[in-house]
N, C-alpha and C positions, 0 to 999 in steps of 0.2 A: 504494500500500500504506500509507504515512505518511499517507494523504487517511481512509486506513477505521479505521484505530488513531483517529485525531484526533476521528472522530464517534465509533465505539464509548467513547471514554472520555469522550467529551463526554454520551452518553447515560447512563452509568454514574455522572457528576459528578448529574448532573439525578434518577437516581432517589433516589440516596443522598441528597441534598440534601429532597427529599421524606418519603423514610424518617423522617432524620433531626427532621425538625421535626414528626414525629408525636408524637417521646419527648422531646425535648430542647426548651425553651423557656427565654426570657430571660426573667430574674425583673428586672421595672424595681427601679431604683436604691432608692427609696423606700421600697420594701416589702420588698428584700430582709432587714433586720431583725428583721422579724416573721415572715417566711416560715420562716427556720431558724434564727435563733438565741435563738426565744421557745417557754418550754413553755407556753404556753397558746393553750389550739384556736384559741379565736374572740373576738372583743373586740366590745363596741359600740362603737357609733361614738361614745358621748362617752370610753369608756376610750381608743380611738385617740391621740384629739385630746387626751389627757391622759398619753400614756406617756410618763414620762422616761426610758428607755432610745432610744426614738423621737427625742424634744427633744435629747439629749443628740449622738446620732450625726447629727442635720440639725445641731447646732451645731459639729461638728469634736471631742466631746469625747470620744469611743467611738475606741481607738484598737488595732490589733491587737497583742496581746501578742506582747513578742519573745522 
């Protein structure tokens, strides 16, 4: 009985797992700066490599408010 619990939930870990990574995805390190805490849509690629809010948080200097 403890053998069919263990697979049912091991099947139910496996679909949620599934589910899950339909809607939820990891935002790399790098970019999560720009992803949410920037109002502007879209950059080029020389404003990128020119944001000092970017430069700023790859240098340690962006730091969460307490």
């Amino acid at each position: 009985m403890l053998e069919d619990e263990s697979k049912s939930f091991m099947r139910f870990q496996r679909s949620w797992q599934s589910v899950r990574s339909e809607f939820v995805q990891t935002v790399p390190e790098e970019i999560a700066l720009c992803e949410f805490d920037c109002r502007k849509v879209n950059c080029t690629v020389e404003e990128w490599k020119m944001c000092k809010r970017r430069i700023q948080k790859a240098a340690g200097e962006l730091r969460p408010a307490a």
